[in-house]
C-alpha positions as CSV (number, residue, x, y, z in Angstrom):
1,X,0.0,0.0,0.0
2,X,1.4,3.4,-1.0
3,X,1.3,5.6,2.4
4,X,0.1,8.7,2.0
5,X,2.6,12.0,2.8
6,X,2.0,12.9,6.5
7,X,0.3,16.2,7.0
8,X,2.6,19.1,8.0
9,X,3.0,20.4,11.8
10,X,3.8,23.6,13.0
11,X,6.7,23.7,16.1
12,X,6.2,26.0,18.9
13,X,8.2,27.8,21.1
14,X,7.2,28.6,24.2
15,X,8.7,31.3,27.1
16,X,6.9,33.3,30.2
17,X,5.7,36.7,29.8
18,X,3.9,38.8,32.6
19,X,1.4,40.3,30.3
20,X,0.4,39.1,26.5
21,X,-1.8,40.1,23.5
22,X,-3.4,38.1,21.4
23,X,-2.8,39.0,17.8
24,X,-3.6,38.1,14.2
25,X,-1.8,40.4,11.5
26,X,-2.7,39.1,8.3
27,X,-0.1,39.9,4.8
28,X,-2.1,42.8,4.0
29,X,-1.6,44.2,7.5
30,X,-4.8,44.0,9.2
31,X,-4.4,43.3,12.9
32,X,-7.0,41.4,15.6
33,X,-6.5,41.4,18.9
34,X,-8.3,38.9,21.8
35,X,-7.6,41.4,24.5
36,X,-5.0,41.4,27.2
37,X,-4.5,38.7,29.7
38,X,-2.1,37.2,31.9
39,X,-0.3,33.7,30.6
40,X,2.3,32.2,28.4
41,X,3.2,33.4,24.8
42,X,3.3,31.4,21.7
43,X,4.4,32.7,18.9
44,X,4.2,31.1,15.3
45,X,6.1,32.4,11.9
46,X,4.0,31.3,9.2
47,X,5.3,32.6,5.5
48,X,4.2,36.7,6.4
49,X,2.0,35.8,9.0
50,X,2.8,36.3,13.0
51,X,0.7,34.5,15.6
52,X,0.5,34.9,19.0
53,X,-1.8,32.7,21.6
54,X,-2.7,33.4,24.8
55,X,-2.9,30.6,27.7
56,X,-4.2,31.2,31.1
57,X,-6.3,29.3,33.0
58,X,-9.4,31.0,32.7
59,X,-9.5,32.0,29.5
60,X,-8.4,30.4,25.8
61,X,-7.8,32.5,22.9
62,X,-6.8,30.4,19.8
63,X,-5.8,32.2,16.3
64,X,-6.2,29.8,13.5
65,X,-2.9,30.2,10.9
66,X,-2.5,30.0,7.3
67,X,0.4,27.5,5.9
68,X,1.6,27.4,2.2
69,X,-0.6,24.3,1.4
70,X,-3.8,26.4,2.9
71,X,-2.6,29.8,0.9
72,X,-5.4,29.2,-1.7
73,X,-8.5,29.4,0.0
74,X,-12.1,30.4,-1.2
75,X,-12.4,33.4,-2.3
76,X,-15.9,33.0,0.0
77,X,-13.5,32.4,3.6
78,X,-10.9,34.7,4.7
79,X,-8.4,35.8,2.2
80,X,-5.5,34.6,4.5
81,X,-7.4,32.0,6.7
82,X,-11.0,33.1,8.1
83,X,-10.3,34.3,11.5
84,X,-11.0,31.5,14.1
85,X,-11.0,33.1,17.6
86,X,-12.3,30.9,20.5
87,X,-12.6,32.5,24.3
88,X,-13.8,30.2,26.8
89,X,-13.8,32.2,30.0
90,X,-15.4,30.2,33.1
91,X,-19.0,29.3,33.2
92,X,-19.9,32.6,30.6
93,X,-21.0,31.9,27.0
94,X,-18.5,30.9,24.1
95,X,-17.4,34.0,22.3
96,X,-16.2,33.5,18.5
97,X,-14.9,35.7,16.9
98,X,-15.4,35.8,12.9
99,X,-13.8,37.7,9.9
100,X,-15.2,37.9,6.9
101,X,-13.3,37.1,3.6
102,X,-13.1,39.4,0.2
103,X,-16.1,38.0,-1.7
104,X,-18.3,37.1,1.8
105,X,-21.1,36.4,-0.7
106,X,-25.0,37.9,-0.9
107,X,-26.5,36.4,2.6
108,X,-24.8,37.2,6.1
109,X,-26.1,34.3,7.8
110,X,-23.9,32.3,4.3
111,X,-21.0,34.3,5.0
112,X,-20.7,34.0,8.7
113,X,-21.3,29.8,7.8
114,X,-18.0,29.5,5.7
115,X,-15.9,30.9,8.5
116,X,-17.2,29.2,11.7
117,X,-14.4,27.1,12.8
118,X,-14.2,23.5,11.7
119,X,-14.3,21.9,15.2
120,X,-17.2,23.8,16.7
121,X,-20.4,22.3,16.0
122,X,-22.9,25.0,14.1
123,X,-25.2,24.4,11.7
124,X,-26.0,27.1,9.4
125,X,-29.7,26.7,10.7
126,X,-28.5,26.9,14.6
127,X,-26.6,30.0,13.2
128,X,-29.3,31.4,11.9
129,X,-31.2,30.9,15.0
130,X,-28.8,32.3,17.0
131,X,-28.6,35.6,14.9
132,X,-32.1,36.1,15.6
133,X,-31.9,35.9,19.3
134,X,-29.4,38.6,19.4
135,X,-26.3,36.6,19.9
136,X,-24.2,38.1,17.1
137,X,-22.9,41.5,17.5
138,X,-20.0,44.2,15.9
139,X,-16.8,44.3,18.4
140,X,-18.3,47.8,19.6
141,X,-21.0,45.7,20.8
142,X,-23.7,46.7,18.7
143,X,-26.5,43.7,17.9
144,X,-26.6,42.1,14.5
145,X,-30.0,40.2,13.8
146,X,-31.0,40.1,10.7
147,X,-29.3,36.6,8.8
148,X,-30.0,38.3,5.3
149,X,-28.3,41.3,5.9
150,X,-25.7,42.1,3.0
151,X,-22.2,41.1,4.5
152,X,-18.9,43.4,3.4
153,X,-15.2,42.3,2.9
154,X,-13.5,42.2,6.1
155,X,-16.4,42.5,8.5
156,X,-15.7,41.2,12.1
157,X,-18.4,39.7,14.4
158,X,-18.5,38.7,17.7
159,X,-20.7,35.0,18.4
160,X,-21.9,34.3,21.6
161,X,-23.1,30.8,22.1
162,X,-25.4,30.6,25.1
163,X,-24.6,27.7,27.9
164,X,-25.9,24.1,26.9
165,X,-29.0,23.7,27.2
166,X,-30.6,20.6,29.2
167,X,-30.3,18.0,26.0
168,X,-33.8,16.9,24.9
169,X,-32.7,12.9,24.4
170,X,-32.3,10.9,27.0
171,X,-29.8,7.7,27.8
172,X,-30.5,4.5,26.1
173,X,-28.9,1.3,26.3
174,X,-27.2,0.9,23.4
175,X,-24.2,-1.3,23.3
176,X,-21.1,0.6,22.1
177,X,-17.6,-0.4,20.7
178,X,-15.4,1.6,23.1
179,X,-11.3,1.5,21.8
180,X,-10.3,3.8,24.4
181,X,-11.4,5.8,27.4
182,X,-10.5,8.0,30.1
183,X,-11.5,11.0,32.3
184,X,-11.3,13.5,29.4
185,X,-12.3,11.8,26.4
186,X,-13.8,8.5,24.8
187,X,-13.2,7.1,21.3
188,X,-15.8,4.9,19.7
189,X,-16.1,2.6,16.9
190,X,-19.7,3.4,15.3
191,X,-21.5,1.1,13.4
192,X,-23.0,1.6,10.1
193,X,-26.7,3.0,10.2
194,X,-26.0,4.7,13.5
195,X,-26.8,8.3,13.8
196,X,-24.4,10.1,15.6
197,X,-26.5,12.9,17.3
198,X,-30.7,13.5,17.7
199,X,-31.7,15.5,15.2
200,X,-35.6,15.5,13.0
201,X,-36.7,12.0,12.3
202,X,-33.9,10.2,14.8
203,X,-35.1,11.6,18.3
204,X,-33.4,8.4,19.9
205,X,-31.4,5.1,18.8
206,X,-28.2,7.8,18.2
207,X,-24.6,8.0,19.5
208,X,-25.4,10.3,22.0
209,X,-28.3,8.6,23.3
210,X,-26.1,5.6,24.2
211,X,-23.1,7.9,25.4
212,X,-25.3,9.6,28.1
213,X,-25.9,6.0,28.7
214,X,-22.8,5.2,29.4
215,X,-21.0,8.4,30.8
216,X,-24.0,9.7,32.4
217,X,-23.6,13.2,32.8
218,X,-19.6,13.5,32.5
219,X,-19.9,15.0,29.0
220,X,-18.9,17.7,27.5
221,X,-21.6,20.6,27.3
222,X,-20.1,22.5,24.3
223,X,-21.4,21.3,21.5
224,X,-24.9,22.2,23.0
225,X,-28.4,20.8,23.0
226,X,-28.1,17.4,21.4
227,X,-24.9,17.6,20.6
228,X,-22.9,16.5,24.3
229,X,-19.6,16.0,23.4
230,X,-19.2,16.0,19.9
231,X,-16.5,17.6,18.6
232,X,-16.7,15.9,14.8
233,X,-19.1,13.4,13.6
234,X,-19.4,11.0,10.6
235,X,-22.2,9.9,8.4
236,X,-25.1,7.7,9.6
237,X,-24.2,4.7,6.6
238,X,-20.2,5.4,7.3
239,X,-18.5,2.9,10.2
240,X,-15.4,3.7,12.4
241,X,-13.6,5.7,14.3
242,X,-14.9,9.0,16.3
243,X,-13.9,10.7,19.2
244,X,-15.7,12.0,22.0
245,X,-15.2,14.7,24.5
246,X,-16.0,14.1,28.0
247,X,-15.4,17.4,29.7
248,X,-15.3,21.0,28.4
249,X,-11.3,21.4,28.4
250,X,-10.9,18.2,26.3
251,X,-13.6,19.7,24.0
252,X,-11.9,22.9,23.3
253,X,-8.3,20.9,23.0
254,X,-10.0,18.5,20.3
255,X,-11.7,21.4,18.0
256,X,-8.8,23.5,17.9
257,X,-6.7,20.4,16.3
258,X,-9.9,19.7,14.2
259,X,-9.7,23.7,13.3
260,X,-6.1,23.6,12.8
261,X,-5.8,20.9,10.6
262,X,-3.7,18.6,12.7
263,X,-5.5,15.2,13.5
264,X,-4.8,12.6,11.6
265,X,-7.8,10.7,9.6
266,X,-7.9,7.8,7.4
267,X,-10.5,6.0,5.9
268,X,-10.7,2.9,3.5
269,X,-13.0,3.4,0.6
270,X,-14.1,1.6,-2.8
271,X,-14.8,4.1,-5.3
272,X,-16.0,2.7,-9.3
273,X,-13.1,3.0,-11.7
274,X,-8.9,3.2,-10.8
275,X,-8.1,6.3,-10.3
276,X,-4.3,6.6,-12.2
277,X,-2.1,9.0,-12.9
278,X,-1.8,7.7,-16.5
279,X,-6.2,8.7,-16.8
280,X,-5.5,12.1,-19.0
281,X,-9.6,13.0,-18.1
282,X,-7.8,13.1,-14.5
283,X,-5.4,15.1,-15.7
284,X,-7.2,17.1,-17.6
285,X,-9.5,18.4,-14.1
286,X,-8.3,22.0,-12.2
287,X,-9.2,20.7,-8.9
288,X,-7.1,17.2,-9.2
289,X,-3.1,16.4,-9.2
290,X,-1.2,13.9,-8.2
291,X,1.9,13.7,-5.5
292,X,4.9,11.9,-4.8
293,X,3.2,7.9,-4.9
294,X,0.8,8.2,-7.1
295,X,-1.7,10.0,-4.5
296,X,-4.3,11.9,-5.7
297,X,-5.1,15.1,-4.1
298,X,-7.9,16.8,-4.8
299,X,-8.4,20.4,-4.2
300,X,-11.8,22.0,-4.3
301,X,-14.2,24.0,-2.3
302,X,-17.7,22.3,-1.1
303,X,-20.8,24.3,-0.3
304,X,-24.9,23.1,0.1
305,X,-26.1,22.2,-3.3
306,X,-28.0,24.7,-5.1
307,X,-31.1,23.0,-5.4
308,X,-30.7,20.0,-3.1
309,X,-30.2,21.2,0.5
310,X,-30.0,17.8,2.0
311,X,-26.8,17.4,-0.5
312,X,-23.1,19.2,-1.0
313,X,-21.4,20.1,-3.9
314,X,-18.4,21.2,-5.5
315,X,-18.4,25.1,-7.0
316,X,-16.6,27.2,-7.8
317,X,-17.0,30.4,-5.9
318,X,-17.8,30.4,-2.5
319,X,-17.8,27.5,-0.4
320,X,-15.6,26.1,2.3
321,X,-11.7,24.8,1.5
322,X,-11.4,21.0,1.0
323,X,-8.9,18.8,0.3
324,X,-8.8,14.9,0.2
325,X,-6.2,12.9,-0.9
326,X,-7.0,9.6,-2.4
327,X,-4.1,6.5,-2.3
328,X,-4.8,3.7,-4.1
329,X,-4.5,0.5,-2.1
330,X,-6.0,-2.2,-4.7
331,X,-7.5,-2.3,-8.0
332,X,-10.2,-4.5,-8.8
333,X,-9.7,-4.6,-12.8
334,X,-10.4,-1.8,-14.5
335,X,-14.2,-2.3,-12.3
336,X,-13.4,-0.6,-9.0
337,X,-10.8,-0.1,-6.7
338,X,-9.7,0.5,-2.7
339,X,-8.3,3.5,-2.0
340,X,-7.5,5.5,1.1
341,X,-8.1,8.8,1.7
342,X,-6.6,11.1,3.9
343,X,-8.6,13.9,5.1
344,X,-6.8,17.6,5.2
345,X,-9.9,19.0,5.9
346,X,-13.5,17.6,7.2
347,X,-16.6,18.5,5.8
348,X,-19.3,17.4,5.4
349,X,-19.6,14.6,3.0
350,X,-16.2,15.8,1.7
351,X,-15.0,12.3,0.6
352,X,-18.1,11.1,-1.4
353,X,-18.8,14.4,-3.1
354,X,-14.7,15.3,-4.3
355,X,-14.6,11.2,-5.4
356,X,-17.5,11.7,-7.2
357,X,-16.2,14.9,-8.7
358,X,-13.7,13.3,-9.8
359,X,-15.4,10.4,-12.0
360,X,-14.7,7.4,-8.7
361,X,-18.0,7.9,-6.8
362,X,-18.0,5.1,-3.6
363,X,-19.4,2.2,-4.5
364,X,-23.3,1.7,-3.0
365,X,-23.7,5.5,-2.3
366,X,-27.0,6.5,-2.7
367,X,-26.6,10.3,-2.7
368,X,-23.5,10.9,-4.6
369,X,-23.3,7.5,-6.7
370,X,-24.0,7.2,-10.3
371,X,-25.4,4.2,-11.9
372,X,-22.4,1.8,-13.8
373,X,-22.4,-0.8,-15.7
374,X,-21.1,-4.0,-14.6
375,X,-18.6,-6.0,-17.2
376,X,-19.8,-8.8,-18.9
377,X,-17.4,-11.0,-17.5
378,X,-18.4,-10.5,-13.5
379,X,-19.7,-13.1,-12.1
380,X,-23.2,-13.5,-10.6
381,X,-21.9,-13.5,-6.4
382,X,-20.4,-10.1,-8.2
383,X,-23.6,-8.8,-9.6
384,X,-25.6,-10.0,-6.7
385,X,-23.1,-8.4,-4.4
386,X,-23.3,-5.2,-6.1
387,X,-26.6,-5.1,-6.6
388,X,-27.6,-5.2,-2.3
389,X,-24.1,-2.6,-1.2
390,X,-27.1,-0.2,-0.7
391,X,-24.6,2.1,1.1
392,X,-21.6,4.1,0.6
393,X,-18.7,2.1,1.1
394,X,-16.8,4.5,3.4
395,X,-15.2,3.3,6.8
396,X,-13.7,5.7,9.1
397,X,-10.1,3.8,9.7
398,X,-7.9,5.8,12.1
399,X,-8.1,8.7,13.9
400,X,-5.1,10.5,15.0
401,X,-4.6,13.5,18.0
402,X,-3.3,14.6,20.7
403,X,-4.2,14.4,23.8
404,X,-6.0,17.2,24.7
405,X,-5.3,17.2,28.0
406,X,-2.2,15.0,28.8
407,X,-0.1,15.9,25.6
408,X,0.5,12.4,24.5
409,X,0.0,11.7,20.9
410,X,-2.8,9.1,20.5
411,X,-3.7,7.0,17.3
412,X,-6.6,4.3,17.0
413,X,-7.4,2.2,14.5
414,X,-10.7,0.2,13.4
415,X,-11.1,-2.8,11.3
416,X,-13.4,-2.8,8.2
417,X,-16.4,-3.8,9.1
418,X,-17.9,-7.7,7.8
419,X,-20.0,-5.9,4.8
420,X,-16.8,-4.3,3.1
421,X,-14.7,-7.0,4.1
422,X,-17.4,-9.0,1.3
423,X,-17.5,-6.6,-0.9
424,X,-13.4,-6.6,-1.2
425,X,-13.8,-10.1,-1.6
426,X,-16.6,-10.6,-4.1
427,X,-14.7,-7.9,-5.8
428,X,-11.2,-9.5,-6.3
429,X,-12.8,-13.1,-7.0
430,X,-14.5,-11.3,-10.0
């Protein structure tokens, strides 16, 4: 198997200062500050950019960077990396603060959407919602509540996200594949057709429901109603590996490296076709290339669809920065292969919708899949196979952090589960 280049890391230095500034000066020369508190200094030379975050223990100001792979972002985000400013200070709301990019788009509510941090789980809706009730406001402190108000270039905004509220599902006992777990955090291996949190049509039978189950009340209350804990999530019909956060601090630790780029995340995946090097309609696509191995990386940004809101899309203005990279790990013919893809960035459905922009949509996808026509020459176990892989064939692998609290750098893995493990085998008998 062809391993897949290991996603750059930033090194820190660290020293004592009696009194620090947050700051954020972007190439251009635009400055943000998070105030001035007591706590240690960390400062971070990225290509023009200087960075500088704040640690104390009451508050946490974290400044997400740009790095030269990142340089090329939406024209919809940030033009150097959509400030991501998070300021936990003891029992009072979450504060975000947001920057708008150079071409924020025609909606607030849209533009505010493409630069909410990666790790911190809001919903365009819930961010709408929040908008009305007065949550969002200018730095000066004056209320913004109108979600269709016309955003410009470089506005800043300041998010408040009230305290959890009491979660409307309840524990269930649902028996759960626990890898690893300690005071701060648990990581779970989901099985396919689980949902991960309550949400319209799945009040109960979710990951949460049999969390709260099992952890009682020793979650994390950041990600908010419904949401305990959750710092990422992955699809209902996609298995494997997810983490959990069971207290606030471990919360916070986890999105900033979700935010930031810096977990690891691999999953196994058979797409139609062989995605090669030597394919000149590959080739021929602006948002594909191919790196050192033979990996295909594909570059390009992912919004809602334009007239299926339940779906995502590729486009080409706006959106939110993606990247996957695709290894190939088996070829099944010229039929279908296994691949692995590495995620840079995680959103939603970003695997299935760039592999289908690309012409290698998973196998059994319902959503993103095309219909293709089985050679002549499979057999019938092939066909039948085929023909009952009524989901996508996705499987969330390995998950890679650090620990949030005790530094220590963690990585679980997750077998493929007995479905994929039968379609690999159908596939390579023919």
């Amino acid at each position: 198997m062809r391993s897949i280049p290991a996603a750059s890391r930033v090194t820190t230095a660290f020293q004592s200062v009696p009194l620090v500034k947050a700051k954020l000066r972007s190439p251009s020369g635009i400055e943000i500050c998070a105030g001035e508190v007591p706590g240690s200094l960390v400062r971070i030379n990225v290509m023009t950019i200087t960075l500088t975050m704040v640690i104390s223990p009451r508050i946490i100001v974290v400044v997400s960077t740009i790095t030269s792979q990142r340089k090329n972002r939406s024209r919809g985000g940030s033009g150097w990396s959509g400030v991501e400013d998070w300021v936990m200070t003891g029992d009072k709301p979450l504060e975000i603060e947001l920057v708008l990019g150079e071409a924020p788009g025609g909606r607030l509510d849209k533009a505010l959407a493409r630069v909410v941090p990666e790790g911190v789980t809001l919903s365009r809706s819930r961010l709408v919602a929040l908008i009305r009730e007065g949550a969002l406001r200018t730095p000066g402190g004056a209320v913004v509540d109108d979600p269709r108000g016309k955003p410009e270039p470089g506005m800043r905004f300041v998010l408040s996200l009230p305290a959890p509220e009491d979660i409307e599902a309840g524990p269930e006992n649902i028996a759960l594949d626990v890898i690893h777990e300690d005071a701060e955090l648990i990581v779970i291996n989901k099985p396919v057709g689980m949902v991960v949190h309550p949400a319209p049509g799945t009040p109960s039978g979710t990951l949460v429901n049999a969390l709260l189950h099992h952890c009682g009340d020793t979650l994390s209350g950041v990600g908010g109603a419904k949401r305990p804990g959750i710092v990422h999530r992955i699809d209902k019909d996609t298995s494997g590996i997810l983490v959990v956060a069971k207290s606030d601090r471990a919360h916070q630790g986890l999105a900033r490296q979700f935010a930031d780029h810096s977990i690891e995340r691999l999953y196994d995946a058979f797409v139609w076709g062989v995605p090669l090097a030597s394919d000149p309609r590959l080739l021929g696509l602006g948002a594909a290339r191919f790196e050192a191995g033979g990996v295909l990386k594909i570059t390009a940004p992912i919004a809602r669809h334009a007239h299926d809101r339940k779906k995502m899309a590729v486009v080409t203005s706006g959106g939110r920065h993606a990247v996957t990279r695709a290894a190939l790990v088996e070829r099944f013919g010229d039929m279908a292969a296994h691949v692995e893809c590495q995620l840079e960035t995680g959103r939603t459905h970003q695997i299935r919708v760039h592999m289908t922009h690309v012409g290698h949509p998973l196998m059994g996808d319902p959503v993103y899949g095309r219909a293709r026509t089985i050679p002549k020459t499979a057999s019938h176990k092939t066909r039948e196979m085929l023909a009952g892989f009524t989901r996508q064939a996705l499987h969330a692998r390995l998950l890679g952090f650090v620990h949030p609290v005790s530094g220590q750098s963690m990585s679980f893995e997750a077998h493929m589960p007995a479905d994929m493990v039968a379609l690999a085998s159908v596939l390579r008998a023919g």
